[in-house]
VEXGULO-970096 format. One record per atom (N, C-alpha, C, O): residue in one letter; z, x negated, y negated. Coordinates in steps of 0.1 Angstrom, whole numbers, plus 5000, padded with zeros to 4 digits. Layout:
N
AZXY...
This chain:
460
X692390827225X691790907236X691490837249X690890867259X692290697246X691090627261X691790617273X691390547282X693190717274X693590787285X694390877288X695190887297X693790977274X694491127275X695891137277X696391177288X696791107265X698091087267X698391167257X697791177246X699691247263X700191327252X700491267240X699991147239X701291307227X701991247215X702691197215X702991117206X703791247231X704791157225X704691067237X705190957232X704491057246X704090947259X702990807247X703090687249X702290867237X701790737226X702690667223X702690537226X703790757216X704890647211X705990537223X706490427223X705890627230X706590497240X705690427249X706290337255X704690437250X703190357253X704190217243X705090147246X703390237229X703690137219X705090057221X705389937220X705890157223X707590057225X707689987235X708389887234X706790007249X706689977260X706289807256X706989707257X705089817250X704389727251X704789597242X704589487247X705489627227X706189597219X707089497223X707089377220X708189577234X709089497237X708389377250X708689257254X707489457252X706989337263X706189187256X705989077262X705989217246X705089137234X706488957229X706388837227X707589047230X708888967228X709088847238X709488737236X708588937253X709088817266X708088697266X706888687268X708988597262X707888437262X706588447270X705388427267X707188517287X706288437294X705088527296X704288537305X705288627283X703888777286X702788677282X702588587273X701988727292X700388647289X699288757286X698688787296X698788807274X697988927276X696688877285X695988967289X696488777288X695088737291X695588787312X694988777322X696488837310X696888877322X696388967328X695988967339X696489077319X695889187317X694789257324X694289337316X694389257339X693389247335X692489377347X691389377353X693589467348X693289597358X694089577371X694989487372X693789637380X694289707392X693989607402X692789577406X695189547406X694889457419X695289517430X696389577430X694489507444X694489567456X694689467462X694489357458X695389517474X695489387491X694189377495X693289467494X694289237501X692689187503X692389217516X693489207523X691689247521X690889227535X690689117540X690589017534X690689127554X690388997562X689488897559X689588777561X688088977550X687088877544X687388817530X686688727525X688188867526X689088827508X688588907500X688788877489X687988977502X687189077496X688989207493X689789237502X688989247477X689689357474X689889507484X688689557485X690389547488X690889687496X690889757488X691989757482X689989857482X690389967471X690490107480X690190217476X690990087496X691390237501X692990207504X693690277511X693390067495X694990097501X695890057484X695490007473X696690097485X697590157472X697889997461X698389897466X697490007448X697489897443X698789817443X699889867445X698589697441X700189617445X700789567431X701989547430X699889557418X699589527407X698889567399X697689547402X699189617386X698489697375X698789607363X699189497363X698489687354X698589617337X700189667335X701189607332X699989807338X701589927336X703089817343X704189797339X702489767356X703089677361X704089557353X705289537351X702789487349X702889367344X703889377329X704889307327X703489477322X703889577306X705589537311X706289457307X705789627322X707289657328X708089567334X709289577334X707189457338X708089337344X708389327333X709589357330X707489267323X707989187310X709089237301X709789187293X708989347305X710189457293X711189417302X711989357296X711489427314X712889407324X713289287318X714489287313X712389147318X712689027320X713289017308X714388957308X712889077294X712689047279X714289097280X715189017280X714489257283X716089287282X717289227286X718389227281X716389147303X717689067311X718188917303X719288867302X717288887300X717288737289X717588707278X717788597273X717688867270X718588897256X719588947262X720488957254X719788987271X721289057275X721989197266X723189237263X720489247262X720889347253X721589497258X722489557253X721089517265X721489657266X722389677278X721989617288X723689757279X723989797290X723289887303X722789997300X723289837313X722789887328X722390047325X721190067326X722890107322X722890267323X721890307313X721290407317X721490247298X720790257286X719290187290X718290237285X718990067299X718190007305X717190147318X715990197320X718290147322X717490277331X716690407326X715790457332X717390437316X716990537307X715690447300X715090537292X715190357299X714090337289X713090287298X711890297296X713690217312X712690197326X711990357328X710790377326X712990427331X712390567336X711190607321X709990637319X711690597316X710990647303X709590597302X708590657299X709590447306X708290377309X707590397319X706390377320X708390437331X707590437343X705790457345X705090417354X705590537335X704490587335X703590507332X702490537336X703590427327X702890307323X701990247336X700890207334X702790237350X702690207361X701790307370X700990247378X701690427371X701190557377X700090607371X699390667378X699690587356X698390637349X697890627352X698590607363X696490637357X695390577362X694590497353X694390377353X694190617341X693190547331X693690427322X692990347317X695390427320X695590357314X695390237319X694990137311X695590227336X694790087345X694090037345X693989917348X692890117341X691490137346X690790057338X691190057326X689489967341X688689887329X687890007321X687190087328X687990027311X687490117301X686090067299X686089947296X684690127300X683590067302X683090017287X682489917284X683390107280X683290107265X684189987258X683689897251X685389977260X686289897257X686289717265X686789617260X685789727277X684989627284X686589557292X686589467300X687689607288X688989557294X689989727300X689589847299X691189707305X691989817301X692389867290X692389807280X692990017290X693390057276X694990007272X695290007260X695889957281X696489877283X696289717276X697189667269X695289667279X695089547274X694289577261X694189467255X693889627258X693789717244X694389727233X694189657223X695189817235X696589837227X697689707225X698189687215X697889637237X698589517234X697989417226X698589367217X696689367229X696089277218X695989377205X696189307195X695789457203X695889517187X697289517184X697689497173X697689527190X699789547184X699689367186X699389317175X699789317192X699789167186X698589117179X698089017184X698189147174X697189117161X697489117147X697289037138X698489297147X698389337135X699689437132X699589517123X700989437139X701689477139X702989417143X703989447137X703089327155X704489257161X705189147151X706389107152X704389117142X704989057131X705289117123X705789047114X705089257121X706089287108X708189317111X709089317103X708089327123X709089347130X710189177122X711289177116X709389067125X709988987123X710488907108X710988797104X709989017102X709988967087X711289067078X711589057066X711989177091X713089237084X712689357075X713589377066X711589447073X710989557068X711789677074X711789707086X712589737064X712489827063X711889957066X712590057070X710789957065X709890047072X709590077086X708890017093X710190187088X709990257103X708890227111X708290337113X708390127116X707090157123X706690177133X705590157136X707490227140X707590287154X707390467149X706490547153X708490497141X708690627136X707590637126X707390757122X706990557121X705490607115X704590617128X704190737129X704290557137X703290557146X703490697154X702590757158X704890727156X705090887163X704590997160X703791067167X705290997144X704591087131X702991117136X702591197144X702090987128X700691047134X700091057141X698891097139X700691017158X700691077169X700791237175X700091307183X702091277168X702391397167X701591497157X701491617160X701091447146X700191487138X698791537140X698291627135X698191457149X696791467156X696591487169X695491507175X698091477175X697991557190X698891637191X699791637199X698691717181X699091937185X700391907191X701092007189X700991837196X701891867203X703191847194X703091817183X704491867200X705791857198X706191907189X706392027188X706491817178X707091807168X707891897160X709091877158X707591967156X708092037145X708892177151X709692237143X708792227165X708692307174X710792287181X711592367185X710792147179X711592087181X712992057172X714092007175X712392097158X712992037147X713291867142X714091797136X711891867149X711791697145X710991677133X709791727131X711591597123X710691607110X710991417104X712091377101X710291387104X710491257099X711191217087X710691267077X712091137084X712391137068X711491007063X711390897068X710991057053X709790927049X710690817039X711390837028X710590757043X710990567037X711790627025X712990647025X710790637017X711690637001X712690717002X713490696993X713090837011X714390907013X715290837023X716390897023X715190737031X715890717037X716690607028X717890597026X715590507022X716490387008X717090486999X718190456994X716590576995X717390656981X718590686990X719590616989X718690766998X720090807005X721190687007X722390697003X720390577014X721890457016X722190417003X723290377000X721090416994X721890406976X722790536977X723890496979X722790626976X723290706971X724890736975X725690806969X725090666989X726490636992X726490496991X727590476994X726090416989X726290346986X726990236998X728190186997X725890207009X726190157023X726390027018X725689977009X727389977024X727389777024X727889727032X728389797041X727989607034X727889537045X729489547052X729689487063X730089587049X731889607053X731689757061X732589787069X730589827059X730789987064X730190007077X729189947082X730890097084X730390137095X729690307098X730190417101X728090247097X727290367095X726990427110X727190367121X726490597108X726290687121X724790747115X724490767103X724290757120X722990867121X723490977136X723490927148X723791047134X724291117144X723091207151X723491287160X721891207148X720291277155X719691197149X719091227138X719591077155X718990957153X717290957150X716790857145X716591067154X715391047157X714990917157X715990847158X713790847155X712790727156X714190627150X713690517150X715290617147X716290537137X715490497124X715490377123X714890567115X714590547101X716190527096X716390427090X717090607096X718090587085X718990477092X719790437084X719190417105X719890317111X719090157097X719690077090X717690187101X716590087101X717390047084X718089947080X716990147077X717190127061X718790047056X719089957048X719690137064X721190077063X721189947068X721289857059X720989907080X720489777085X720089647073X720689547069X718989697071X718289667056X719089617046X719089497042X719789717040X720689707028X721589647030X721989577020X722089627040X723989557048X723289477052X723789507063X722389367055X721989247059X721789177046X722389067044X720989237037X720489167025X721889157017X721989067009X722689227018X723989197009X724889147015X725889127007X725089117026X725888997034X725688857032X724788787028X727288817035X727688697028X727088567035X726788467029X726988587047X726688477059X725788577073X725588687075X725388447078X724588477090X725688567101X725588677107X726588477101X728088557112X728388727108X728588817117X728288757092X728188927090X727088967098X727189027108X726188937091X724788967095X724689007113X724189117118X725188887118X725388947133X726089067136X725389157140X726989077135X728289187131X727789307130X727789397139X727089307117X726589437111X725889477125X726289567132X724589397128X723389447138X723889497153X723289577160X725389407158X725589477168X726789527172X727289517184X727689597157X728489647167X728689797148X729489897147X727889737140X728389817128X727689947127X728190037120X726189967138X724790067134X724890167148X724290137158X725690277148X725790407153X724390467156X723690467146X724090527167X723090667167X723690797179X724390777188X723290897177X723390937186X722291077185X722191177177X721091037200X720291117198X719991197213X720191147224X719291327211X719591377223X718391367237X718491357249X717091377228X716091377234X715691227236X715691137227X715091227251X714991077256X713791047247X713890947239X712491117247X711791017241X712090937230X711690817228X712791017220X712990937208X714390857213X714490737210X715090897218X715690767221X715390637225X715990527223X714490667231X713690527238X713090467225X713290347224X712290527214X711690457199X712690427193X712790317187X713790497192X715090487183X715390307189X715390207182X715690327204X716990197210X715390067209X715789957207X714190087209X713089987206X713089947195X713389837192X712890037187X713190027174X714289957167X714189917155X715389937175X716589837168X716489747179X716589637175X716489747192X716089577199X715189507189X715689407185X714089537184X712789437178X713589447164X712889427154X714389467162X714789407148X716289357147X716889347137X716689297164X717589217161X718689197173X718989097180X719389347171X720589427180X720589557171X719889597163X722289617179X722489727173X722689827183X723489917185X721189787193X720589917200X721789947211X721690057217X722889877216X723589907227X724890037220X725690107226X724590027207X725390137201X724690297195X724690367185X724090277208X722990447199X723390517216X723090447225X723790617218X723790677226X723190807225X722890867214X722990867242X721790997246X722591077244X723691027248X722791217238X723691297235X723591357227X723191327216X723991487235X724291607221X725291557217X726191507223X725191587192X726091557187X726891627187X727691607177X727091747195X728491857198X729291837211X730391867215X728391767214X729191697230X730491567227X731491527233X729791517210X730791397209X731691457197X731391527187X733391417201X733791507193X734291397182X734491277185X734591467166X735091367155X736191277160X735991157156X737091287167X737891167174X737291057178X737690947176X736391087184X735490937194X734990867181X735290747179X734190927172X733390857165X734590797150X734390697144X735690877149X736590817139X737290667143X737690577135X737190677158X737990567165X736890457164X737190347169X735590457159X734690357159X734890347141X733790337136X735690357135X735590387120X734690377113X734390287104X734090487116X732890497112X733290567099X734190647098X732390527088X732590587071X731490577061X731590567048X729990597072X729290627064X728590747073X728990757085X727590827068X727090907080X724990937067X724790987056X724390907075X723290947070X722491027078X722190967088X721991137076X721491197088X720291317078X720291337066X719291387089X718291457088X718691567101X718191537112X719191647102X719491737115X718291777115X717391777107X718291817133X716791917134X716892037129X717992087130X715892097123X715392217114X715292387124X714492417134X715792427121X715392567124X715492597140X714692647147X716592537141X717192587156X717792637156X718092667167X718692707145X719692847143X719292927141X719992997134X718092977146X717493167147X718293217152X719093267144X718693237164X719193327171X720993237177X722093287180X720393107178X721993057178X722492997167X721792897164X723693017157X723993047146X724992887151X725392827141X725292847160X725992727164X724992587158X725292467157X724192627157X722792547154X722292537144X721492447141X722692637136X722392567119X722592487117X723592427122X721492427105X721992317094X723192267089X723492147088X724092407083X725292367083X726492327091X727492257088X725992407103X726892347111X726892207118X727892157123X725692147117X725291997123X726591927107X727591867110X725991957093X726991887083X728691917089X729591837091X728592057090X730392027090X730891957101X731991917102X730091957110X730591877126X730191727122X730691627127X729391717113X729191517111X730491457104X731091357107X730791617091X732191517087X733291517093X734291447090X733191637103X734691577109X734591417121X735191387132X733491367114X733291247125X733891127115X734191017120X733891147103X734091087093X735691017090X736591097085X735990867093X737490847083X737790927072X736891007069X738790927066X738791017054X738490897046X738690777049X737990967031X737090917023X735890827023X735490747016X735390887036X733990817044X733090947034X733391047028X731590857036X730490937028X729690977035X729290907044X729091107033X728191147043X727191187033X727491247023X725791147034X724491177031X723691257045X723591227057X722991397038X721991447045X721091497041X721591557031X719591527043X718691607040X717891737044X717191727054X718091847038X718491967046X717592087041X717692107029X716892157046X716192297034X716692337029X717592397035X716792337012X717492447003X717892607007X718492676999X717492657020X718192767026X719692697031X720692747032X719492587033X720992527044X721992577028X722892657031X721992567022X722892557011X723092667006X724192687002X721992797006X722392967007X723592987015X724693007010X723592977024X724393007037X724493207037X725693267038X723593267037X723293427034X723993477049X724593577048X723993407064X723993487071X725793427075X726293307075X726593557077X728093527081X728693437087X729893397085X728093407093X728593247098X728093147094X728693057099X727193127088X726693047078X728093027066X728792917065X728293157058X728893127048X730593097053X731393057045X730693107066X732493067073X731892927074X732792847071X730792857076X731092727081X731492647066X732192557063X730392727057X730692677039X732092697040X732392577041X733092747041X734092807037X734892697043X735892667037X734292617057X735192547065X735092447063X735792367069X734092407055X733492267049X734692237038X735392137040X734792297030X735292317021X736992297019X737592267009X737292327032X738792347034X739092207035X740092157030X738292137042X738691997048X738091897043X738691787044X736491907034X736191787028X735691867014X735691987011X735091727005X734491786990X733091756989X732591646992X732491856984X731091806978X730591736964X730991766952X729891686967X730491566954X728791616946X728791606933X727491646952X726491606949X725691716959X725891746971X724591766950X723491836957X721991806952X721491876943X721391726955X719591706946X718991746951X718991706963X717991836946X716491916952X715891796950X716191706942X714791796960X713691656956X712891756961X712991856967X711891676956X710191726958X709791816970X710191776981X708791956968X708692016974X707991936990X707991967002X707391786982X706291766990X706591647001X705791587008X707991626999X708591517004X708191497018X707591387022X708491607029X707691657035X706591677045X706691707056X705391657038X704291677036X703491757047X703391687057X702891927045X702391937059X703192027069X702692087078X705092017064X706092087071X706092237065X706092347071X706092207050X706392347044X707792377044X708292487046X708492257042X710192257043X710392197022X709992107016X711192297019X711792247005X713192177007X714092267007X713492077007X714391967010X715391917000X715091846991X716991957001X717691876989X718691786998X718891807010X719091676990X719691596991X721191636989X721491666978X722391657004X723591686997X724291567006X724091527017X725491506991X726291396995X728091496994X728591586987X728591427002X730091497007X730891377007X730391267008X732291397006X733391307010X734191407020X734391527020X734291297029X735591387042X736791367040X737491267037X737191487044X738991467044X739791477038X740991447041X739191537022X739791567009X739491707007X738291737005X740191787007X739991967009X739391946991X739691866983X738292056991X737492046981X738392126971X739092226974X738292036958X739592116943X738792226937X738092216927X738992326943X737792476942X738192486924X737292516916X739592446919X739592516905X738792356894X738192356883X739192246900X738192126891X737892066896X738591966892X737092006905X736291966909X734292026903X733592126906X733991906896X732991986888X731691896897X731391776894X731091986908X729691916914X728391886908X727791966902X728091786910X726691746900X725591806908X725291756920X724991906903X723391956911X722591916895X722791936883X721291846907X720691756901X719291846908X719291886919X718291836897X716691876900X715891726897X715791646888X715491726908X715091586911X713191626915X712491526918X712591726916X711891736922X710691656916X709691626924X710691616903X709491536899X710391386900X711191336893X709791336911X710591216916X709391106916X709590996921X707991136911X706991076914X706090996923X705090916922X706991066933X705491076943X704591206946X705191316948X703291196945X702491306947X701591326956X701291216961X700891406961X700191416974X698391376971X697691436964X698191266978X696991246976X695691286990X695891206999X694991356992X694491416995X693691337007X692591287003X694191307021X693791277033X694791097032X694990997039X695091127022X696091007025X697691037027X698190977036X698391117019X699591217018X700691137008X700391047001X701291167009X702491146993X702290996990X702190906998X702290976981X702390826976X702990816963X703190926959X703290726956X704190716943X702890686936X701990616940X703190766920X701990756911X702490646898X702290646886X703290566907X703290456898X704590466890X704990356888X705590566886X706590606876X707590636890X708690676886X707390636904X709190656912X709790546913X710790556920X709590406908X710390376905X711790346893X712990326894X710890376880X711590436864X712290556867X713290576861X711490696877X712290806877X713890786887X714890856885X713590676895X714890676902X715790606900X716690606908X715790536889X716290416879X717390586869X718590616868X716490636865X716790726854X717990836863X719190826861X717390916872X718590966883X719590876885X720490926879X719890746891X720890666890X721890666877X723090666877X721190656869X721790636854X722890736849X723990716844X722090886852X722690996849X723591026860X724691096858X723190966874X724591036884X725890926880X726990976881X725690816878X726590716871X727590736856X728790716854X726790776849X727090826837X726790736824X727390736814X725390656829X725590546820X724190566814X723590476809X723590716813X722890796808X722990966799X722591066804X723390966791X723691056787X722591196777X722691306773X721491096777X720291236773X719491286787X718591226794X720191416788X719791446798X719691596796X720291626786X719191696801X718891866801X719491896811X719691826821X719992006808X721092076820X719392136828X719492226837X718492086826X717392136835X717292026845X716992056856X717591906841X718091776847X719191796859X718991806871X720391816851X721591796862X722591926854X722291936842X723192006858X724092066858X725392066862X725392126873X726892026858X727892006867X728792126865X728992176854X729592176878X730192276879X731192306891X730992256903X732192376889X733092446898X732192546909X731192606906X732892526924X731592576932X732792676938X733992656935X732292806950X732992856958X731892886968X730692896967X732692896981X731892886994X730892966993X729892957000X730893076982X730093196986X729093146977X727993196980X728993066967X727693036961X726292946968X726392896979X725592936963X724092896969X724792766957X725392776946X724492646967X724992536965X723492436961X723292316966X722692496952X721492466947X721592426929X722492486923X720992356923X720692366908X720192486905X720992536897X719292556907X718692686908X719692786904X719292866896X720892796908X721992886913X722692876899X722892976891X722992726896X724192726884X723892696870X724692686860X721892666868X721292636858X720692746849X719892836854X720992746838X721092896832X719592816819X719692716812X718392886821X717592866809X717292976800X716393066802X717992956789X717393066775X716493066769X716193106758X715692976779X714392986767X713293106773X713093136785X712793156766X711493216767X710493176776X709693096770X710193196786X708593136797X707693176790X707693276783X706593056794X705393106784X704593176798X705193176808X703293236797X702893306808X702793176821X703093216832X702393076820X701992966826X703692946839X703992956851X704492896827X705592936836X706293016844X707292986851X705593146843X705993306851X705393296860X705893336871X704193246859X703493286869X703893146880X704093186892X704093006879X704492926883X705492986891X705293036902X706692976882X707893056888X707793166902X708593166912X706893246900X706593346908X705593286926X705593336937X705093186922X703793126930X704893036936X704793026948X705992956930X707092906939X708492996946X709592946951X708193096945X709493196949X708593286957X709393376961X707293306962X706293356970X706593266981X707193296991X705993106976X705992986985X706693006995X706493027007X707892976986X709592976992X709893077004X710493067015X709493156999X709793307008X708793317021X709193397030X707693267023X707193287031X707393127040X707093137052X707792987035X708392897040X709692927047X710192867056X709993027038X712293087052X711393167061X711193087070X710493297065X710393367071X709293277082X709293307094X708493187078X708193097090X709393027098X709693037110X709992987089X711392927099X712193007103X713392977107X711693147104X713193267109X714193277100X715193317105X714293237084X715193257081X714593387069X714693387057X714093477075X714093617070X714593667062X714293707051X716093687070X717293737062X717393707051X717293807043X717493627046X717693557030X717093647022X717293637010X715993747028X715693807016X715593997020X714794087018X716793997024X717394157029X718494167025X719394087026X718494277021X719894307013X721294377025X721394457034X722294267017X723494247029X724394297022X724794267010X724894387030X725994497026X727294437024X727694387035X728294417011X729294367011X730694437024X731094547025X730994307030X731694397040X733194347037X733694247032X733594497041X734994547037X735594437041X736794427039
């Protein structure tokens, strides 16, 4: 609160400062408010326009830090200047905070170098830019969700690059990059399994694709991979319908992990879920892998153009894999989330091709109450056990487990859909059943997806 900044102006506050934390010659002790031109007596002028601020100082050092890594091209630099500018024009952020006894500026920088700029240098995994957004957006009402911005939390972004199975030879895309959680994790995996330092370079700056449309997160996204190495000159501002599968095949790109934004196909049907998948894989080499995370409505496909784009998926690539995971993955969205993996470029074998849908929802993490999902000790045994069975090097398993089967465009590409149980519900289970098919139903009609539960006339 110590100078009334929106949610998402927080998070680039933090990148602002971050990258400035990098430049040798940043001195926080610099820090230290609003300098004015002096008067003839040397005495400060506070009726003529400041010559030097903290926002100032934040900005040199970010210019200097980028010109002396020579990281980014001219045109990507401007976009993250402009982005910052405000840093410079705040007032309060200048201002000595009487409470805080310095600026809020010099504030936030001594706490980020305290207790945060070093985890950057230790190669983690973990989003911490894209966590700090999250509970910014969480506790200041604003943005987020409105937008179809939804965070993918850590343990989905590592289960996903397992699940295609990213390595250091591959060249990955996040094509709606948000904060780069799924760049960050591939990064991760393709560094630790490289052979030499010379891959390792490789990978970071020329192997990690983004392409995201809205500037703020672009600016956490391209921060977010400067402080952990390179990379960042290959994330471009852009709608991913603006770039067409040619551009991105010619960077041979053959892996794709992505989280599209949510529930922007109400009224424009160009904007579904499914349509962000079928436009990712024609971005794809053939027999490239695409992982994504999507509401178990994306996989209904109930409204007509919905079910042509299944139809167009289908003609040109295969689906290999569909996993429901945890309702609570989440947490807070009210989005039920499955996991679907695809191969491009191989028209799907509608008569054998048998897809594995897997119920994954007790994945063990559970929701702990003012803290939010955490692992109860058993997600790492349960995700050991899922590997086992999608491999085949498990064989006691319940078709309540995994089910495999022949699919057609018009089916709901869910476990739910193709899993047949004869047993008897006891009352406990009915009523369960019922209290998640309520949930469910009033989770589509918050997102506008209504229809799903109106009856659609077969047309001639």
């Amino acid at each position: 609160n110590y100078a009334s900044l929106e949610g998402e102006n927080k998070a680039t506050v933090i990148s602002a400062i971050l990258l400035a934390l990098n430049e040798e010659d940043f001195d926080i002790k610099k820090l230290t408010g609003n300098k004015y031109p002096r008067k003839t007596d040397g005495r400060e002028d506070t009726t003529r326009p400041v010559i030097d601020n903290d926002g100032m100082r934040i900005l040199k050092a970010v210019k200097d830090y980028i010109a002396s890594e020579g990281v980014l091209p001219e045109d990507k630099v401007n976009i993250l200047l402009n982005k910052f500018s405000f840093l410079e024009t705040n007032v309060r952020l200048n201002e000595k905070n009487e409470t805080l006894g310095v600026t809020p500026l010099h504030y936030f920088t001594k706490k980020l170098q305290d207790k945060v700029i070093h985890h950057f240098k230790q190669n983690t995994d973990y989003d911490i830019l894209g966590n700090f957004y999250g509970e910014f957006v969480k506790y200041g009402g604003s943005d987020g969700n409105g937008l179809g911005i939804v965070l993918t939390p850590h343990h989905i972004t590592t289960l996903m690059t397992e699940l295609i199975d990213v390595l250091p030879t591959d060249y990955v895309l996040d094509p709606a990059c948000g904060s780069g959680a799924f760049l960050i994790s591939a990064m991760n995996r393709m560094t630790k399994l490289a052979k030499d330092e010379d891959e390792i370079k490789h990978i970071k700056q020329h192997q990690l694709l983004g392409i995201e449309l809205q500037e703020k997160m672009f600016t956490v996204a391209t921060t977010n991979m400067i402080l952990r190495g390179d990379g960042k000159s290959n994330l471009q501002l852009n709608d991913m319908f603006s770039v067409t599968g040619e551009e991105i095949q010619k960077q041979r790109v053959n892996k794709i992990l992505f989280n599209p934004p949510y529930s922007q196909g109400k009224t424009d049907k160009t904007l579904t879920e499914i349509n962000f998948i079928r436009h990712a894989l024609d971005m794809l080499v053939t027999g490239g892998k695409l992982a994504v995370i999507v509401p178990q409505s994306t996989m209904v496909g109930k409204s007509k153009e919905e079910k042509e784009y299944k139809k167009r998926i289908l003609e040109k690539h295969t689906l290999d894999m569909v996993i429901t995971v945890n309702k609570n993955t989440f947490h807070g969205v009210g989005t039920n989330p499955v996991i679907a993996i695809f191969e491009a470029g191989k028209p799907h074998d509608i008569e054998r091709k048998k897809v594995k849908f897997i119920n994954f929802e007790d994945d063990g993490f559970v929701v702990r109450k003012h803290i939010g999902l955490i692992d109860d000790d058993s997600a790492k045994e349960k995700r050991r056990f899922l590997f086992d069975v999608i491999n085949g090097n498990e064989e006691d398993y319940t078709t309540e487990f995994m089910v495999k089967s022949t699919i057609q465009a018009e089916d709901e590409w869910l476990h739910s859909f193709y899993y047949f149980n004869d047993e008897i519900p006891s009352d406990e289970e009915f009523e369960k059943t019922i209290a998640d098919y309520l949930s469910f139903q009033f989770d589509m009609y918050t997102h506008g997806r209504g229809y799903l539960f109106e009856e659609v006339q077969d047309e001639e």
